[in-house]
C-alpha positions in Angstrom: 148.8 108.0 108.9 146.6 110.9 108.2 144.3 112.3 111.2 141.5 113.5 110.2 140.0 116.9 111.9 136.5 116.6 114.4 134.7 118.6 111.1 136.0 116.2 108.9 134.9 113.6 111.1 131.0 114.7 111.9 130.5 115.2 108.0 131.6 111.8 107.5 128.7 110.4 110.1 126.5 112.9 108.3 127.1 111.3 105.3 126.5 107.7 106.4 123.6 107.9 108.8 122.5 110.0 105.2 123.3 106.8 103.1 122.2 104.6 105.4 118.5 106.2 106.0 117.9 106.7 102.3 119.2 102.9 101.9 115.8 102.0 104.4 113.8 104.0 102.8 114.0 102.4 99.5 113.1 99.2 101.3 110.1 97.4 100.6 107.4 97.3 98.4 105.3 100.5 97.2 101.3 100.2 97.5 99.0 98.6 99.7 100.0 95.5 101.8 99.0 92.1 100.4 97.6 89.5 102.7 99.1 86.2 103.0 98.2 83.4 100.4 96.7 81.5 103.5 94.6 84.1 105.0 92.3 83.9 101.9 92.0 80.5 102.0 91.1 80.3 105.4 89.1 83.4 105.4 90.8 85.1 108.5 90.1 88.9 108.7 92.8 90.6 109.4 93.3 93.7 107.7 91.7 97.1 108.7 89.5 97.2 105.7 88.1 94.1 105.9 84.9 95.6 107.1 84.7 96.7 102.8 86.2 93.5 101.4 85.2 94.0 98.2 83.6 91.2 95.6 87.7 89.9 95.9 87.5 88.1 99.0 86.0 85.2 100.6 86.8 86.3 104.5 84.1 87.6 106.7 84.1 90.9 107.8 86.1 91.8 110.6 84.1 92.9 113.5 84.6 96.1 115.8 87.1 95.9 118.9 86.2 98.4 121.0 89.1 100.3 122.0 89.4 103.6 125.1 90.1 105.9 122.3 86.9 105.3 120.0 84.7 108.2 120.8 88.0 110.6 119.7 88.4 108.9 116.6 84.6 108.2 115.5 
């Protein structure tokens, strides 16, 4: 049975949480998210942008929520 040494050792978890972090980052799709068939039938406004639709799509716009942070970010 060979024993590995602590170096050996650390490199290896180097190496995996390495693999493993590049394996989530390939997750997924690239671009903007795509609403859910059902939210354009039903015309629900949930994205941020809905306030600019576009000609694309038949739900309202979404109306402001006031939120504590607003005069920071306006």
């Amino acid at each position: 049975m060979a024993v590995l040494s602590r170096s050996t050792k650390s490199w290896i978890a180097v190496a995996l949480v390495g693999a493993a972090c590049a394996g989530f980052a390939g997750c997924g799709v690239k671009g903007p998210l795509e609403p859910p068939p059902a939210a354009k039938a039903a015309g629900d406004a949930k994205l941020p942008d809905a306030h600019a639709a576009g000609q694309n799509s038949d739900a309202p716009p979404k109306p402001h929520e006031p939120f504590i942070l607003d005069p920071l970010l306006r």
